[in-house]
C-alpha positions as CSV (number, residue, x, y, z in Angstrom):
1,X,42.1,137.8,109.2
2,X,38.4,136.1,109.1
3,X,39.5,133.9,105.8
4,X,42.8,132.9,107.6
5,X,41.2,131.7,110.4
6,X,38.8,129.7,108.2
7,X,41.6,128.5,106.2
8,X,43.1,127.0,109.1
9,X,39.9,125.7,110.6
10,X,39.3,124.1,107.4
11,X,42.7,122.4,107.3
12,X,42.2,121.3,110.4
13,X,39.5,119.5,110.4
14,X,40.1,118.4,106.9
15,X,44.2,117.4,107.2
16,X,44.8,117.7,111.2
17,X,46.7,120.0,112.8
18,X,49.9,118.9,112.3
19,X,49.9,119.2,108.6
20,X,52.3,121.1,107.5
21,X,49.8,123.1,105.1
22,X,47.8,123.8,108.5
23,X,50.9,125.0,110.0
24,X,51.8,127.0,107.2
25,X,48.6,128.8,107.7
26,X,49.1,128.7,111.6
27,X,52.3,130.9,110.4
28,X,51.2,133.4,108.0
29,X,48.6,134.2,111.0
30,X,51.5,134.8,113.5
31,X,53.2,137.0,110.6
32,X,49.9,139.2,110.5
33,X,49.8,139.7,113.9
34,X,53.6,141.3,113.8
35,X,52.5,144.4,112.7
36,X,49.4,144.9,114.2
37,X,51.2,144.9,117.3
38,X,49.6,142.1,118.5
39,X,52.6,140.8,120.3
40,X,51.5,138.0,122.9
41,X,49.5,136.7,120.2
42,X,52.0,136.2,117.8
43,X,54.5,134.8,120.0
44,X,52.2,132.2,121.1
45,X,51.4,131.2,117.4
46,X,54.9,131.2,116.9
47,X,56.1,129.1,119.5
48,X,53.4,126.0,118.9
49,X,54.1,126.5,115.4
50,X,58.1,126.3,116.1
51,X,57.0,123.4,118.5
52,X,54.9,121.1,116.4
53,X,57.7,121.4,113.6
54,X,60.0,120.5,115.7
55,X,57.9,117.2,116.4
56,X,56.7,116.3,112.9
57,X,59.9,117.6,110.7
58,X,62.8,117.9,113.3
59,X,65.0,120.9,114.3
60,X,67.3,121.1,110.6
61,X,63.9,121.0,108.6
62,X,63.9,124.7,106.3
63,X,60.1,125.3,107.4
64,X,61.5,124.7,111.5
65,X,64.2,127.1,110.6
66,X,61.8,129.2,109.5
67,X,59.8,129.2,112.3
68,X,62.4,129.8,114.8
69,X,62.8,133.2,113.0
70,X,58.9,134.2,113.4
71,X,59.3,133.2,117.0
72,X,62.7,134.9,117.7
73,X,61.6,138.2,116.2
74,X,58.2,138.2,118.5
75,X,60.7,137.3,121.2
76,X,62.5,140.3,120.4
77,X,59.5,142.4,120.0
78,X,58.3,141.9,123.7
79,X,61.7,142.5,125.0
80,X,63.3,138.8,125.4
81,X,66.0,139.6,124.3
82,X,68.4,136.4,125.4
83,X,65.2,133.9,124.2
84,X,65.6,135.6,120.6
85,X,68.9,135.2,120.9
86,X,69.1,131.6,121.7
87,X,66.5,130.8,118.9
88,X,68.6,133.3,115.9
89,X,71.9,131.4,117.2
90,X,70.2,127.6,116.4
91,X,68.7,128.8,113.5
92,X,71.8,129.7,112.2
93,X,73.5,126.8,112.7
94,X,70.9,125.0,111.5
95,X,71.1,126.9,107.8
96,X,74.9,126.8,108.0
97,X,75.0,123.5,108.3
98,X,72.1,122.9,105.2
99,X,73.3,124.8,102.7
100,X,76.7,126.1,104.0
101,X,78.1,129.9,105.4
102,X,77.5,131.7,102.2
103,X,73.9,130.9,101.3
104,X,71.7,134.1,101.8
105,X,69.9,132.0,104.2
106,X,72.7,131.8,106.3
107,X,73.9,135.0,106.0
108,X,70.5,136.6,106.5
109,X,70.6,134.3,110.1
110,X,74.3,135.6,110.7
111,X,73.1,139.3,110.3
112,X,69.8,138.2,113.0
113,X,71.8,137.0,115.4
114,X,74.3,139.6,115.5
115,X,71.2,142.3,115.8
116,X,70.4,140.1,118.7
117,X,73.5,140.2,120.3
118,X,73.3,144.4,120.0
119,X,70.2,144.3,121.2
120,X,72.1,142.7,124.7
121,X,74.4,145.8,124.6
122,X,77.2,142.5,123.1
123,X,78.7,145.4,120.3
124,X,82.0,143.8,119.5
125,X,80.5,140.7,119.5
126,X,77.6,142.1,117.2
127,X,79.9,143.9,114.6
128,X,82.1,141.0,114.2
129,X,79.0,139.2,112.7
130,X,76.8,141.5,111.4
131,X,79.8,143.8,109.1
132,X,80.8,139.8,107.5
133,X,77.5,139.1,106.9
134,X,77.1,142.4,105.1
135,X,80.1,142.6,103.2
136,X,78.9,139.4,101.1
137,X,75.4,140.5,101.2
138,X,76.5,143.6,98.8
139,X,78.6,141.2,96.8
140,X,75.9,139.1,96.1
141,X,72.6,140.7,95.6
142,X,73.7,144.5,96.4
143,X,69.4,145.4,95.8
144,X,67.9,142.5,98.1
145,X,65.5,144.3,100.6
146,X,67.6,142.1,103.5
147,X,70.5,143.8,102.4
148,X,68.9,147.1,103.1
149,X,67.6,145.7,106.5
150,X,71.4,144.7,107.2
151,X,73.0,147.9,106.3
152,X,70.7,149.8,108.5
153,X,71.0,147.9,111.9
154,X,74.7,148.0,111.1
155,X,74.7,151.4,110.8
156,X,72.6,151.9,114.0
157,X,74.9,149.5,115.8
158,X,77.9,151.7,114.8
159,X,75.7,154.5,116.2
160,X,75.4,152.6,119.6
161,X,79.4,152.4,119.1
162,X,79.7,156.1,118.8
163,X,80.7,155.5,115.7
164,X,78.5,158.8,114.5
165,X,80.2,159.8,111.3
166,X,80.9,156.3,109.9
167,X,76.9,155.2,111.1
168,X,76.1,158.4,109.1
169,X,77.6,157.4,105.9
170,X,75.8,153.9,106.2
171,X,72.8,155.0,107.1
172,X,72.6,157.9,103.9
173,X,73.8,154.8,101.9
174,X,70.4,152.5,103.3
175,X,68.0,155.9,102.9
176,X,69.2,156.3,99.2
177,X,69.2,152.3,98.2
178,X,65.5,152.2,99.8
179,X,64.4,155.7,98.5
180,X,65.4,154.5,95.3
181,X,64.5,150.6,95.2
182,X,61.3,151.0,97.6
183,X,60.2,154.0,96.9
184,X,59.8,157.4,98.5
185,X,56.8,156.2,100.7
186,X,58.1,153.4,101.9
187,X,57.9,152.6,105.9
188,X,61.3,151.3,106.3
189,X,62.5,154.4,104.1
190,X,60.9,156.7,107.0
191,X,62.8,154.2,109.5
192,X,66.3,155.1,108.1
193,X,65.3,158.4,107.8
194,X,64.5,158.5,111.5
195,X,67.9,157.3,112.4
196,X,69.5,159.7,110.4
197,X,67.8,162.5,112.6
198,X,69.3,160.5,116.0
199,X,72.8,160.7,114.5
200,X,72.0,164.3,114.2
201,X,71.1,164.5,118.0
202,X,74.5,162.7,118.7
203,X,76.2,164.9,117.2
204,X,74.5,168.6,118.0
205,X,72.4,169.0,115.0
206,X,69.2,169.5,116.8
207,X,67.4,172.0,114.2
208,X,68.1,169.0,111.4
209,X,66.9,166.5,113.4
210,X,63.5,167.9,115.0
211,X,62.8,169.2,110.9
212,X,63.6,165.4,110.1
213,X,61.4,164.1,113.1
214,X,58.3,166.0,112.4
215,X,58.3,164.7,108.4
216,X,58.8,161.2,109.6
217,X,56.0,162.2,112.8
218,X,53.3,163.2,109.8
219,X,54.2,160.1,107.7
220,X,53.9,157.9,110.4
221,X,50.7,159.2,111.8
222,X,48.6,159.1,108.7
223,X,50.6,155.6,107.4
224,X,49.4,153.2,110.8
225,X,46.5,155.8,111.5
226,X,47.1,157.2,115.1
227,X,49.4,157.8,117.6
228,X,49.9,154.1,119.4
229,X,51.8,152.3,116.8
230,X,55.6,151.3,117.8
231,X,56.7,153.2,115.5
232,X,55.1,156.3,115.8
233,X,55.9,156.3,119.3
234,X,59.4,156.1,118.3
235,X,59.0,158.9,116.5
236,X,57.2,160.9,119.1
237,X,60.3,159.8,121.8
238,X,62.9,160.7,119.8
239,X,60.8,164.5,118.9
240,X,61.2,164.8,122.6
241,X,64.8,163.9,123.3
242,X,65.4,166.7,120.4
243,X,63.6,169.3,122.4
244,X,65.5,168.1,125.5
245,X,69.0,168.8,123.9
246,X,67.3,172.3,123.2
247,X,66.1,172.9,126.6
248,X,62.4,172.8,125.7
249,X,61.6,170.8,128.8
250,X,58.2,171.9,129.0
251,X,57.3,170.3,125.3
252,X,59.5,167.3,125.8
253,X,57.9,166.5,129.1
254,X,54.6,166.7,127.3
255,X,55.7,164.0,125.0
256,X,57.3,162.0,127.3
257,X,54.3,161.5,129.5
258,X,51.8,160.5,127.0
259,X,54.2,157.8,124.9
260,X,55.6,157.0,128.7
261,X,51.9,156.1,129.4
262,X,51.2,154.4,126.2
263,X,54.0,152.3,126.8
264,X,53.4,151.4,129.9
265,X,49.3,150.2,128.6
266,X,50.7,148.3,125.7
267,X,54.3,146.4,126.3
268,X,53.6,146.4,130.0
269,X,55.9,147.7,133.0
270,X,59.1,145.5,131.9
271,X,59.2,146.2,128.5
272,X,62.8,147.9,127.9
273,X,61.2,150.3,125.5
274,X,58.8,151.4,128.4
275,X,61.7,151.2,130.8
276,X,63.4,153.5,128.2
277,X,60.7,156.0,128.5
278,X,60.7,155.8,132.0
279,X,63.8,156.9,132.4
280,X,64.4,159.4,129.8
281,X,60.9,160.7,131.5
282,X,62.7,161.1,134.7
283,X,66.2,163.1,133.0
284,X,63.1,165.7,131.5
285,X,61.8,165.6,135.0
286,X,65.0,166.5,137.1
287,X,65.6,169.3,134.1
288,X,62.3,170.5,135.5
289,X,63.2,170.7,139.2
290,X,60.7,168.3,139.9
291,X,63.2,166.1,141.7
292,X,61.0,163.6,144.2
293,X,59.4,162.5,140.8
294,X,62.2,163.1,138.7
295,X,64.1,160.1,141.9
296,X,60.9,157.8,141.9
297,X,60.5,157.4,138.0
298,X,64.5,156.6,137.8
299,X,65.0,154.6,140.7
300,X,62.6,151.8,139.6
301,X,64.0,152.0,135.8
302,X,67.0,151.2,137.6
303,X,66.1,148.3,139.3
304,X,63.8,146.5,136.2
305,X,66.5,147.4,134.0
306,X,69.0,145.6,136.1
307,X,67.0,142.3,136.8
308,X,65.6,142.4,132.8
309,X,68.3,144.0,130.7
310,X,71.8,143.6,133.1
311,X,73.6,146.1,135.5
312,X,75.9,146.6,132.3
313,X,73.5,146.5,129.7
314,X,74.1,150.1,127.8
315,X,70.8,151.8,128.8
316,X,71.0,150.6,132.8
317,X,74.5,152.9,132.5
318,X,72.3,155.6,130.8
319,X,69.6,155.6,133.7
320,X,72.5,155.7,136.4
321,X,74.2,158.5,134.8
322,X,70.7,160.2,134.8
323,X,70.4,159.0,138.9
324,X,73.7,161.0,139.5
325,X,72.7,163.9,137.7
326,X,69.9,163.9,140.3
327,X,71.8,163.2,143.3
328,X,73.9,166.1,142.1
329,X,71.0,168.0,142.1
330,X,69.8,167.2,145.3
331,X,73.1,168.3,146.6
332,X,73.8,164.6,147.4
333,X,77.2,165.0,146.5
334,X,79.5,162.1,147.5
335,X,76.3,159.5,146.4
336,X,76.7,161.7,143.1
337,X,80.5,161.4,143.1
338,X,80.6,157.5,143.6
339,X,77.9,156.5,141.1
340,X,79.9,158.8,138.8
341,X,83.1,156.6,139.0
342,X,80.6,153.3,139.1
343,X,79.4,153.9,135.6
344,X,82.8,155.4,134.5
345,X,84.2,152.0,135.2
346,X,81.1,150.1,134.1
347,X,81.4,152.5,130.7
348,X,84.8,151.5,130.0
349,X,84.3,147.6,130.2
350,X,81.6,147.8,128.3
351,X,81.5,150.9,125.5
352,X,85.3,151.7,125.7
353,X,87.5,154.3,126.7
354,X,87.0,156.1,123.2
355,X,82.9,155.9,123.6
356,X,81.6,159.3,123.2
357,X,79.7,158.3,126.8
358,X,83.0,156.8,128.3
359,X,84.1,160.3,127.1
């Protein structure tokens, strides 16, 4: 970090700070920042990077194009979903029109922007994109670490589907091609490994999965050293969802709380992965009869995920399915009955009738 930040103080002073070797160095420091989960910093790298670019080489310059992909995935790290969005879709246009549909450039953007799109709760508009981009990906460079990247999101958007089966097959596919070209202590092996034990979940598996969860859990813990790092806390949320499906409310409640807290210090209270917690903290909470806390927690997931992801938007339907399981609880009945037929409705438009949760 130190001899980055002298780098680009040299250049600076030395070149100015619209050089483009000054904001090449601006850009590697917005790429370090990524993964040390220092979020706010690297989108606001990222954006005066993308910006000065923009003035000094255009919008269709390479380095521009790759700049809008540092600042989309930030975007998309702090939850903005529709600004990553909007920046993947001009990016790929932008390497489309360079160098054409089939460069891996462009099918590398094509692959971004439909992960974007799922991450809207778009899915038919996602697997349009993402399964073409794929399907030349393995006919072109079948090994590329992208490739691997592609084939698991695809896999996890199938999952999201309720495809389960055919997201299973992918995602065994991804686990072996990075076991095999990334080796067995890989992070993004642990990440498709992970996956594999929520496709277990979806479809009853629950001793697989929590022996899954637990390997992944000790990996992940002694890899980013701690208990705070995205995906750790992934880990630790999904552990707990397991031990929901297996009635141990008591240990998934425990879980729930601390990453819910966590969450909530870090991303902030509009975060969807906080409001996620939220209100998968509330479902463990009306399972434990605690049902004022259980209506609190879940109301106001309810209303942020509205305004921030859409009253449609996959995991809005998941917290009002979880609010009528309360009301039901509560003995509020007819308030049960109609949010029922709301999110049938709601479930139907959006998953389809053949959606495991339509179901």
């Amino acid at each position: 970090m130190d001899a980055c930040f002298r780098a680009i103080k040299g250049k600076t002073d030395t070149l100015g700070p619209d050089d483009p070797s000054t904001l090449k160095s601006m850009a590697y420091l917005g790429i370090i920042y990524r993964p040390m989960e220092k979020l706010e910093e690297a989108k606001e790298i990222g954006t005066h990077v993308l910006e000065r670019r923009r003035a000094v080489l255009g919008n269709e310059h390479p380095d521009t194009l790759i700049s809008m992909s540092y600042a989309a995935t930030a975007y998309r790290a702090l939850g903005d979903y529709e600004s990553a969005a909007k920046l993947e879709a001009e990016k790929l246009k932008g390497w489309t029109k360079l160098y054409g549909p089939s460069h891996p450039q462009s099918l590398d953007a094509l692959a971004l922007v439909g992960w974007a799109y799922a991450c809207q709760g778009k899915y038919a508009e996602a697997e349009k994109l993402m399964s073409h981009s794929l399907a030349v990906q393995i006919e072109t460079r079948a090994t590329h670490w992208f490739t691997f990247w592609t084939m698991h999101s695809f896999s996890a958007l199938l999952g999201m589907q309720g495809k389960y089966f055919e997201a299973e097959e992918l995602t065994e596919q991804a686990l072996d091609f990075r076991t095999q070209y990334m080796g067995l202590s890989h992070p993004y092996r642990y990440i498709s490994l992970l996956y594999l034990a929520w496709l277990y979940n979806e479809t009853g598996r629950y001793g697989e999965a929590e022996t899954i969860e637990l390997e992944v859990l000790e990996f992940n813990q002694k890899f980013y050293e701690g208990d705070t790092h995205h995906d750790v806390l992934l880990t630790r949320s999904q552990l707990a969802s397991t031990y929901s499906y297996m009635s141990r409310h008591a240990e998934a409640y425990a879980i729930k709380t601390a990453v819910y807290d966590i969450r909530l210090k870090t991303k902030g209270e509009i975060h969807p992965a906080t409001l996620r917690c939220k209100s998968s903290l509330g479902a463990t909470l009306t399972s434990l009869s605690r049902l004022f806390e259980a209506e609190t927690l879940l109301t106001s997931a309810r209303d942020l995920q509205k305004i921030h992801l859409g009253h449609e938007h996959p995991e809005t339907l998941t917290t009002l399915s979880r609010l009528a399981v309360l009301y039901e609880r509560q003995c509020r009945l007819h308030e049960a009955a109609d949010l029922f037929v709301d999110v049938l409705a709601a479930s139907e438009r959006v998953l389809g009738e053949k959606h495991p949760r339509t179901r």
